[in-house]
C-alpha positions as CSV (number, residue, x, y, z in Angstrom):
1,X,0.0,0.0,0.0
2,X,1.5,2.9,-1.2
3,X,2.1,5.9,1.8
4,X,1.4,9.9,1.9
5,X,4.0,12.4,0.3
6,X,6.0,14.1,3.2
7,X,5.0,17.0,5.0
8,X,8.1,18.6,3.7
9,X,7.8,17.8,-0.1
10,X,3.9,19.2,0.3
11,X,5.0,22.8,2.1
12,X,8.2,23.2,-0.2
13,X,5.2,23.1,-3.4
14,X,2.7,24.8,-2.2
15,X,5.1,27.2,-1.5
16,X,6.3,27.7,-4.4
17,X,2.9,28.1,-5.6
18,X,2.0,30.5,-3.2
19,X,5.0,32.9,-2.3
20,X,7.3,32.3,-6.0
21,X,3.4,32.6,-8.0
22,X,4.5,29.2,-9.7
23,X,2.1,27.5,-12.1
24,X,1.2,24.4,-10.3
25,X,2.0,22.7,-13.7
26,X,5.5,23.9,-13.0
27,X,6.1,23.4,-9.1
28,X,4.6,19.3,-10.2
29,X,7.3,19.1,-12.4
30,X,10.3,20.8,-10.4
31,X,9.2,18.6,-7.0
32,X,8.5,14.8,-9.9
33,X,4.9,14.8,-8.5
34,X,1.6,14.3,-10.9
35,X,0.5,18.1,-11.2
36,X,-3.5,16.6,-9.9
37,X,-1.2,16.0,-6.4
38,X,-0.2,20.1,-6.6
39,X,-3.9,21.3,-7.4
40,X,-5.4,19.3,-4.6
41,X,-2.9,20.6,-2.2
42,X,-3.2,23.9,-3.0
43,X,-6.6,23.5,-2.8
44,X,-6.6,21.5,0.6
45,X,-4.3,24.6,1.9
46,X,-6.6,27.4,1.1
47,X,-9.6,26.1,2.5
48,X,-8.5,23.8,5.1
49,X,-5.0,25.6,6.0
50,X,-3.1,22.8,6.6
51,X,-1.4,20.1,4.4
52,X,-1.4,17.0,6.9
53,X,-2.4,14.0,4.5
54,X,-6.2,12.3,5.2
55,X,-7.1,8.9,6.8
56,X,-5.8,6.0,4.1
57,X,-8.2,3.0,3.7
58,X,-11.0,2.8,6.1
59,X,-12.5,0.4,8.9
60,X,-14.0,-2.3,7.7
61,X,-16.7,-4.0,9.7
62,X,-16.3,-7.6,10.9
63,X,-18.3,-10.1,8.8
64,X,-18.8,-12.5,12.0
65,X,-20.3,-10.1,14.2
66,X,-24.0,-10.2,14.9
67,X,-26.6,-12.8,14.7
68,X,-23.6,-15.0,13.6
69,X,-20.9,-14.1,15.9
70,X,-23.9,-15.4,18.7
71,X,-24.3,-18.4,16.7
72,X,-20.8,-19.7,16.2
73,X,-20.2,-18.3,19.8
74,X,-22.9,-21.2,20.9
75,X,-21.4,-23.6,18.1
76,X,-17.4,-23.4,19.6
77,X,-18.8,-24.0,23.5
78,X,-20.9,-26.6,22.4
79,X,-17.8,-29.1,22.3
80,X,-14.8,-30.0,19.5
81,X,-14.7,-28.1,16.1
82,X,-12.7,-27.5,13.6
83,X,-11.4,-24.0,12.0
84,X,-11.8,-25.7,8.6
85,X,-15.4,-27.1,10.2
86,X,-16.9,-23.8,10.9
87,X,-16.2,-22.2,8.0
88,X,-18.2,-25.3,6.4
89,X,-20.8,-24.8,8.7
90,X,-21.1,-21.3,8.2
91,X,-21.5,-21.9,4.5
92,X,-24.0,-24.3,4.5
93,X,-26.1,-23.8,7.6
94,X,-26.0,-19.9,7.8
95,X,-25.1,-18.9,4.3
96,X,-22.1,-17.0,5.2
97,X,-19.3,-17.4,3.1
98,X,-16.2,-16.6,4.7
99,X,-12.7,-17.7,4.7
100,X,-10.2,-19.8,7.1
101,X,-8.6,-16.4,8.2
102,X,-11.7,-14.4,9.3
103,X,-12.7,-18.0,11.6
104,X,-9.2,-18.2,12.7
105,X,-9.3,-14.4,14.2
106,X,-12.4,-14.3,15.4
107,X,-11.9,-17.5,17.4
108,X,-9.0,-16.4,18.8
109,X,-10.2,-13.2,19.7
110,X,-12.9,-14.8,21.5
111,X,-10.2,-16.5,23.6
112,X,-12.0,-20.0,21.9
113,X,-9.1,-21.7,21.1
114,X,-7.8,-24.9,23.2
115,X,-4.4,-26.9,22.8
116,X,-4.7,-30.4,23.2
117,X,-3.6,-32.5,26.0
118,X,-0.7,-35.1,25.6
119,X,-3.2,-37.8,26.2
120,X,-4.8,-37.5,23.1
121,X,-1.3,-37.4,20.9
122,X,-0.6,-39.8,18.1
123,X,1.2,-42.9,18.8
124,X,5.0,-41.9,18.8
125,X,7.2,-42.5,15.7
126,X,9.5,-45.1,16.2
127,X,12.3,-43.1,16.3
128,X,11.7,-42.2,19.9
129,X,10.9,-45.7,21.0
130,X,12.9,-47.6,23.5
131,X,16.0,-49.3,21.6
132,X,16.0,-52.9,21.2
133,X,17.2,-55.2,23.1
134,X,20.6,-56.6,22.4
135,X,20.0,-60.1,20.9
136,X,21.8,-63.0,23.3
137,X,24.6,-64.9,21.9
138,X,24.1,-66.9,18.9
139,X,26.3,-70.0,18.8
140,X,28.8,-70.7,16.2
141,X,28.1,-74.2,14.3
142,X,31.4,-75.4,13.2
C-alpha cells in the first residue's frame, strides 16, 4: 500500500505556488509529483490551511459479528470443532461465506481456542521408541 507524500515535499510546493506565483503545472514538475497532487494541495491549503495527509483506507466492519458471531459463539462452546469445520458450517447452515482467516481471528479473539492435551497425541514415531534389546549370543556351528 503505497504511503502519503512528506510533509516537507507538500509545504516546499505549495510554497512555491503560493510565495514564488509558480504554475502548479511547474512546481509538479520541479518537486516529480503528478501536477492533480499540486492542485489538490493547494486547494486543501486554502480552505482547510493545513497540508497534513487524510485517513488512508477505512474500517472495515467484521463479517462475523452479529446474529452470527452469537451463533458460532454457541457452536465453539458446544464441544470439539474444527477452523476448517466452521467455515463449512457457516457456508451451508448460515449462508455465510467466509474464509479460514476471518474463523481463525475471530476464534481467537474470542479467547476460543484450546491446545490439546498429551493424552490424546498420536502414537510416537518409532524413532523415539525404547531401543531394542541386544540379541543373546548366537552359537557358532562349526
Amino acid at each position: 500500500m503505497g504511503r502519503p507524500y512528506s510533509q516537507d515535499l507538500r509545504k516546499r510546493a505549495v510554497f512555491a505556488v503560493e510565495r514564488e506565483g509558480m504554475s502548479r503545472q511547474a512546481a509538479a514538475q520541479r518537486y516529480g509529483v503528478a501536477p492533480s497532487t499540486v492542485i489538490g494541495w493547494v486547494a486543501q491549503f486554502r480552505t482547510k490551511g493545513h497540508l497534513e495527509p487524510g485517513q488512508m483506507g477505512s474500517h472495515k466492519p467484521r463479517t462475523l459479528s452479529g446474529d452470527h458471531r452469537i451463533w458460532l459463539l454457541q457452536r465453539c462452546k458446544a464441544g470439539d470443532f474444527t477452523l476448517r469445520g466452521l467455515v463449512g458450517e457457516l457456508a451451508s447452515e448460515r449462508g455465510l461465506k467466509v474464509d479460514y482467516r476471518s474463523v481463525w481471528e475471530f476464534v481467537h479473539a474470542e479467547d476460543l481456542s484450546f491446545k490439546k492435551n498429551t493424552s490424546a497425541r498420536r502414537a510416537g514415531s518409532s524413532r523415539r521408541s525404547k531401543a531394542a534389546r541386544p540379541m543373546g549370543k548366537v552359537s557358532k556351528s562349526h
